[in-house]
C-alpha positions as CSV (number, residue, x, y, z in Angstrom):
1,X,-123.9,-89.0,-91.3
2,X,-120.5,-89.3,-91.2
3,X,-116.9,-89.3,-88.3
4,X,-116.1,-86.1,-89.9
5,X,-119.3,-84.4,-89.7
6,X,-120.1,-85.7,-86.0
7,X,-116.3,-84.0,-85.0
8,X,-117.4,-80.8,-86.6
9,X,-120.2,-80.7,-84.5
10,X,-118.2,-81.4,-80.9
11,X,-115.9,-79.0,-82.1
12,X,-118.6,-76.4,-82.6
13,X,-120.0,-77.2,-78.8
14,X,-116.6,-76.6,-77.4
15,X,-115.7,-73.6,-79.0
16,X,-119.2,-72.1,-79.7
17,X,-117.5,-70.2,-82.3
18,X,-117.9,-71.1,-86.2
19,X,-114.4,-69.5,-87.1
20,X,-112.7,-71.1,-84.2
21,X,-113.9,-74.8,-84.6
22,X,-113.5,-74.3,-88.3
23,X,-109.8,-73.5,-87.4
24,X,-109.3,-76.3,-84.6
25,X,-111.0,-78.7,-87.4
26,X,-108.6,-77.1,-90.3
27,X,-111.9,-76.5,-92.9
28,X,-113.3,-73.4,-93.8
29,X,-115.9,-71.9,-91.6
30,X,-118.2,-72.5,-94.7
31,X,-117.1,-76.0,-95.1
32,X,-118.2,-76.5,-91.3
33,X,-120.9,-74.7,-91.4
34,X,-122.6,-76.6,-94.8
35,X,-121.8,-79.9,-92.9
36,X,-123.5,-79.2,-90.0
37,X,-126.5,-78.1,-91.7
38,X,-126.4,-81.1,-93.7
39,X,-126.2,-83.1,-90.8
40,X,-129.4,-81.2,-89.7
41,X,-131.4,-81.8,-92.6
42,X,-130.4,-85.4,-92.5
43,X,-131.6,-85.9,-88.9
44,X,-134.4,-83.7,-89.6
45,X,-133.9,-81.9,-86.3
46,X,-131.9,-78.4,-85.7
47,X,-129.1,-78.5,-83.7
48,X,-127.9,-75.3,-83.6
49,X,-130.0,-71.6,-82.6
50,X,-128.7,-69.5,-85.3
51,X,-129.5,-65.9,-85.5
52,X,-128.2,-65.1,-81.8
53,X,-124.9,-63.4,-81.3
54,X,-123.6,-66.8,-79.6
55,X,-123.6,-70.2,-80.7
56,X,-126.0,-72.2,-78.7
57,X,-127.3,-75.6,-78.9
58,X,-131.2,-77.0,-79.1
59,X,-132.1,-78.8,-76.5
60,X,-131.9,-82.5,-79.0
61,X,-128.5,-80.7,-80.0
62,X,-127.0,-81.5,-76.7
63,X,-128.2,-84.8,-76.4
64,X,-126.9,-85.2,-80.3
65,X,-123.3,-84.2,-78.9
66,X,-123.1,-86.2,-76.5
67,X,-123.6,-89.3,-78.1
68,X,-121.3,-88.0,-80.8
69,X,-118.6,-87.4,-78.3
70,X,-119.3,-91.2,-77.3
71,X,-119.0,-92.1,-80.9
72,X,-116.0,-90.3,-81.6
73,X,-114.1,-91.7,-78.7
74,X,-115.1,-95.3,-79.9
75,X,-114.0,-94.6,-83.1
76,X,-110.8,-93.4,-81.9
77,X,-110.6,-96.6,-79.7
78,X,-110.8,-98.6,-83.3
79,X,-107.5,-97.0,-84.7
80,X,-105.8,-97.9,-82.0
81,X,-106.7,-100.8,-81.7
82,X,-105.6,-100.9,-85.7
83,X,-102.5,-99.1,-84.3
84,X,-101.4,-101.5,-81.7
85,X,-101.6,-104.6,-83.9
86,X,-99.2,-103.2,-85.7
87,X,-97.3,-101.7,-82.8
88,X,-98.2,-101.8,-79.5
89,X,-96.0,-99.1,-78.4
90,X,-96.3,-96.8,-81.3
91,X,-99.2,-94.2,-81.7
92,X,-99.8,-91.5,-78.8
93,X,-101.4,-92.1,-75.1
94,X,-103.0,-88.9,-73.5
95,X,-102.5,-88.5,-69.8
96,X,-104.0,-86.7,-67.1
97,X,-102.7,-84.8,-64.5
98,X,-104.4,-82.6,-61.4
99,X,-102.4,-79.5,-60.7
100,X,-101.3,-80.1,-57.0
101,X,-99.7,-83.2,-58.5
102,X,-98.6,-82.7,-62.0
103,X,-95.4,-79.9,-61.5
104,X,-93.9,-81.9,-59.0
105,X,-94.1,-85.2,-60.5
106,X,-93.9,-85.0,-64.2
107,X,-90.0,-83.5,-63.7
108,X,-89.0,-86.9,-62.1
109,X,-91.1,-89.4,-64.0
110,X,-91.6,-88.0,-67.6
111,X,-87.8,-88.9,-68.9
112,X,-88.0,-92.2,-67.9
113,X,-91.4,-92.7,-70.0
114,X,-90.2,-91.5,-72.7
115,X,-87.1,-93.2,-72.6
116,X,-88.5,-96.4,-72.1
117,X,-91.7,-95.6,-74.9
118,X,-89.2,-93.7,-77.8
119,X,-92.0,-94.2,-80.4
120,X,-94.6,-93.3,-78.2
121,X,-95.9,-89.5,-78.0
122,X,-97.6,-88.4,-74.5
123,X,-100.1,-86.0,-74.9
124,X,-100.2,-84.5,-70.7
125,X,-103.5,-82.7,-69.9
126,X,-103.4,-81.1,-66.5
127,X,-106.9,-80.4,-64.7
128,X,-108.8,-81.0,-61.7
129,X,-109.8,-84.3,-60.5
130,X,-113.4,-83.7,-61.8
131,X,-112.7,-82.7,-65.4
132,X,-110.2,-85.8,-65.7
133,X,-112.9,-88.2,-64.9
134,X,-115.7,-86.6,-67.2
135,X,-112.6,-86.8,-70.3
136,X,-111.5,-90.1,-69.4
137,X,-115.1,-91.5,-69.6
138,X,-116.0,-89.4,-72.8
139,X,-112.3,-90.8,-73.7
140,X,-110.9,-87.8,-74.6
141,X,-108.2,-89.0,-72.0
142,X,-106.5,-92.5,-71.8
143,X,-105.5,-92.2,-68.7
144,X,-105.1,-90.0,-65.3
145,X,-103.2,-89.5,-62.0
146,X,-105.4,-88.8,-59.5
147,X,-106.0,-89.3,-55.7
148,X,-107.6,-92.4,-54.2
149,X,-109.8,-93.5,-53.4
150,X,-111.6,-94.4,-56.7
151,X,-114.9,-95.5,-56.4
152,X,-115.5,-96.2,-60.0
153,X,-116.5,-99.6,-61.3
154,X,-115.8,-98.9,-65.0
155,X,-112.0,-97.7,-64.1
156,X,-109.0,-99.8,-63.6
157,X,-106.9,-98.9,-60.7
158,X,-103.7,-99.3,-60.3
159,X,-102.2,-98.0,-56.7
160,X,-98.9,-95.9,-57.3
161,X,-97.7,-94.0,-54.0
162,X,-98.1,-92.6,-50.9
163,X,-97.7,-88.8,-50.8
164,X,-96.9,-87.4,-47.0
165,X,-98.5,-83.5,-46.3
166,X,-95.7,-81.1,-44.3
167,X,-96.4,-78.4,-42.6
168,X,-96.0,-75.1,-43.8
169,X,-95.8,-72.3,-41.7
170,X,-93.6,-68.5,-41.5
171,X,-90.4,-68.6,-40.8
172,X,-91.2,-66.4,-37.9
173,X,-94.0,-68.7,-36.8
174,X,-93.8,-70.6,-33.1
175,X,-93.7,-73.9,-35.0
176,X,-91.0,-73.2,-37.0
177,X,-88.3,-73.3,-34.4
178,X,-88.7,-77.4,-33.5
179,X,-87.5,-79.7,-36.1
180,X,-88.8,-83.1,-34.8
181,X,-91.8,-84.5,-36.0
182,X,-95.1,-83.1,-34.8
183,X,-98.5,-84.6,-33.8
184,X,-101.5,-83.1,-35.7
185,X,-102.7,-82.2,-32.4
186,X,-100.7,-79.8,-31.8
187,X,-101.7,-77.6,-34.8
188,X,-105.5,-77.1,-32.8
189,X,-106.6,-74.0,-32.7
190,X,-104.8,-72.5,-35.8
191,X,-106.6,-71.6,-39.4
192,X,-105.0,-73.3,-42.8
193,X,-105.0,-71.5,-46.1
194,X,-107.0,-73.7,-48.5
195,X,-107.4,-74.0,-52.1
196,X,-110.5,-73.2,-54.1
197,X,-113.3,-75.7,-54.2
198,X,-112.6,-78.4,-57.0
199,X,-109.1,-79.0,-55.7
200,X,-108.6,-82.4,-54.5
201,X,-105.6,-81.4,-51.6
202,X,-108.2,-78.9,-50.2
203,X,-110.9,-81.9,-49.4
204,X,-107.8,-84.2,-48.1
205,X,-106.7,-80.9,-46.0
206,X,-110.3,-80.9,-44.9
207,X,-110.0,-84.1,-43.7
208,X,-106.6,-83.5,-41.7
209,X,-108.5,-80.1,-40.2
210,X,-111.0,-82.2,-39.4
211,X,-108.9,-84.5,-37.3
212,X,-106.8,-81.8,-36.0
213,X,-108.9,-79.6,-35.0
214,X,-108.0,-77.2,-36.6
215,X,-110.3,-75.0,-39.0
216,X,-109.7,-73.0,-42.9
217,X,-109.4,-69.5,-42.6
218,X,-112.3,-67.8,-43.8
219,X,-111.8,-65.2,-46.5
220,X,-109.1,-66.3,-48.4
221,X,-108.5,-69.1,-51.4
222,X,-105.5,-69.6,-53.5
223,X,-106.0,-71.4,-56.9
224,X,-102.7,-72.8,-57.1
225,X,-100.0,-74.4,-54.3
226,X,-97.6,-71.4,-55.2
227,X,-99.8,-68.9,-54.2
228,X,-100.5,-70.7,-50.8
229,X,-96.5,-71.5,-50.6
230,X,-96.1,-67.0,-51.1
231,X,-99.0,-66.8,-49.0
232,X,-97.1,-68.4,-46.1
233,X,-93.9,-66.7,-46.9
234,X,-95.6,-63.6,-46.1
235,X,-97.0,-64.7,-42.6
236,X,-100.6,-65.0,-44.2
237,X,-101.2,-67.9,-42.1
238,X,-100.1,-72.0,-42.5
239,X,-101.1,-74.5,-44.9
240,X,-100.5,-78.2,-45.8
241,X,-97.9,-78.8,-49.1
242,X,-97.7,-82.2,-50.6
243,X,-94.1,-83.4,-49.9
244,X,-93.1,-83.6,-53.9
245,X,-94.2,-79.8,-54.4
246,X,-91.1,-79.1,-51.3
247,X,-88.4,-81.4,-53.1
248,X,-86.1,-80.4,-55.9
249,X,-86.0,-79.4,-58.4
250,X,-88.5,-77.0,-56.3
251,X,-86.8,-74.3,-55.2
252,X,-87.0,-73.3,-50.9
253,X,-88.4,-70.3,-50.2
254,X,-86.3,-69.3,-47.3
255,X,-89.7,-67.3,-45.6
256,X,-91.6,-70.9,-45.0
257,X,-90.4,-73.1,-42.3
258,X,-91.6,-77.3,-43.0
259,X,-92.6,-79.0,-40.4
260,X,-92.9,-83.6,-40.6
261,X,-96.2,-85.2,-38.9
262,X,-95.6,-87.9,-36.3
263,X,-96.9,-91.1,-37.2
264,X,-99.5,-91.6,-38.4
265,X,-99.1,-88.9,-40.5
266,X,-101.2,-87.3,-43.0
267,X,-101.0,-88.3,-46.8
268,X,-102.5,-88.7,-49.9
269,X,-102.3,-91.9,-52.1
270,X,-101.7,-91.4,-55.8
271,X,-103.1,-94.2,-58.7
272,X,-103.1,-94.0,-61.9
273,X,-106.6,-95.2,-63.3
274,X,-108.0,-96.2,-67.3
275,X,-111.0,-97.3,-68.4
276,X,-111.4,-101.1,-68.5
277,X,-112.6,-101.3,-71.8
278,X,-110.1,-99.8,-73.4
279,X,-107.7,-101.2,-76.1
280,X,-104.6,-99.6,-74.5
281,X,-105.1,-101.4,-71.1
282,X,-101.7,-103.3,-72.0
283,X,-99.6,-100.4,-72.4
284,X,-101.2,-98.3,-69.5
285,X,-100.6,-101.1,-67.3
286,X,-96.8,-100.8,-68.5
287,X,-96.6,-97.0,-68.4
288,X,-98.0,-97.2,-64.6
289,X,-94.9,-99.5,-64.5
290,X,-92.5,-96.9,-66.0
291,X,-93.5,-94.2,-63.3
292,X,-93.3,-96.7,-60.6
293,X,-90.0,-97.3,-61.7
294,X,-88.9,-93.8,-62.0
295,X,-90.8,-92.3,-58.3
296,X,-88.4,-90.3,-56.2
297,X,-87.4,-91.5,-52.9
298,X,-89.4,-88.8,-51.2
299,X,-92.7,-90.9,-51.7
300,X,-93.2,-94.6,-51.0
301,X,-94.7,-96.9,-53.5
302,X,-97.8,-98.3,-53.2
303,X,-98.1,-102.2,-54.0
304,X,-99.9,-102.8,-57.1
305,X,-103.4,-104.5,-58.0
């Protein structure tokens, strides 16, 4: 058994495809294919159901890859570390994102990173909160921005910044005439548009329905902030944006009027977390740094651990 064999295997699982994780591992689909019946044979266990018209895996197969996928991302860990002692800012870091965050962000903070790391590459991965966790404890991820709280022992946290939610609502809309800031009370009675479940910003809008009084209106989900941000425009109904994803270099939509919460008002707090094992910890730590540094006045920083 062998590194090389166990990565033909995860790549197998994730594309269930011989041709295609042949390609993402640049072999031949034979070459992939004779490895991971050798790796069979060796194990004395099958793996794989062949015979079907899609690739799936034996019961001890998916146990197999996931303790490969453990393997892999320790082995990974190891040339880093070999990395690092030569060059602690050199080699690649691979950072997650959630999509409610990372359009609006990333545009203000990604210069500065790379300005400040010129010999280190950034890989970004943008997904929901979820699917960043499971890859950054698999450690297919180094790293993520994600929404506190974080109620994982294994992670580091590292607090970043304080995200208000506006108001968004037609342009036509009652609301839209006052300027001043608003209580949440005063949005009782009316439906938000939500995102689809998995979203992070649609369980911290939950919370702020919660507390206004306010409930989601049934029948509709967007999966993305710009289809909620059109929604409104069209007089669909209101919604809660993030005060980043309403700041250049995002452009107005001139059919949504914003609206500011009175204190206290609704927010989200943004930290970047890594596991505490890993080799990198160093340079995350200075990264985190980087982006604090480079955070547009339209959010307040958050003091760090």
């Amino acid at each position: 058994m062998n590194i090389r064999d166990l990565e033909y295997l995860v790549a197998l699982h994730e594309h269930r495809h011989f041709g295609r994780a042949a390609e993402a591992s640049f072999c031949s689909q034979p070459t992939l294919s004779t490895q991971i019946r050798k790796l069979e044979s060796e194990l004395g266990a099958d793996l794989v159901e062949r015979g079907s018209r899609q690739v799936l895996f034996t019961a001890v197969g998916e146990r197999v890859v996931r303790r490969a996928r453990h393997i892999l991302a320790d082995a990974d860990e190891i040339r880093s570390l070999a990395r690092q002692s030569r060059d602690p800012h050199a080699g690649s870091v691979r950072l997650g994102v959630f999509p409610t965050l990372a359009p609006y962000l990333l545009p203000h903070v990604i210069g500065t990173v790379n300005a400040s790391f010129p010999d280190l590459e950034v890989l970004l991965v943008e997904e929901k909160t979820p699917v960043l966790l499971s890859q950054l404890h698999a450690g297919t991820l180094d790293a993520a921005l994600i929404a506190m709280p974080v109620d994982d022992e294994s992670l580091a946290v590292q607090p970043m910044f304080r995200e208000e939610f506006l108001l968004a609502v037609p342009a036509t809309h009652p609301l839209a005439d006052d300027k001043t800031p608003m209580p949440s009370s005063q949005v009782a009675g009316e439906d938000l548009l939500l995102l689809t479940e998995g979203h992070c910003l649609r369980d911290q809008a939950l919370e702020v329905c919660r507390a206004a009084g306010t409930d989601e209106r049934r029948g509709f989900q967007a999966t993305s902030l710009e289809t909620l941000r059109l929604m409104v425009a069209a007089g669909v109904g209101i919604t809660l944006m993030p005060q980043l994803s309403v700041v250049h270099p995002v452009v107005p939509n001139p059919g949504v009027a914003l609206r500011r919460f009175a204190e206290p008002a609704p927010h989200r707090d943004i930290a970047m977390v890594w596991r505490r094992t890993s080799v990198q910890r160093d340079l995350l730590d200075e990264i985190a740094g980087a982006i604090r540094a480079a955070l547009p006045s339209e959010v307040s920083p958050l003091p760090s651990s």
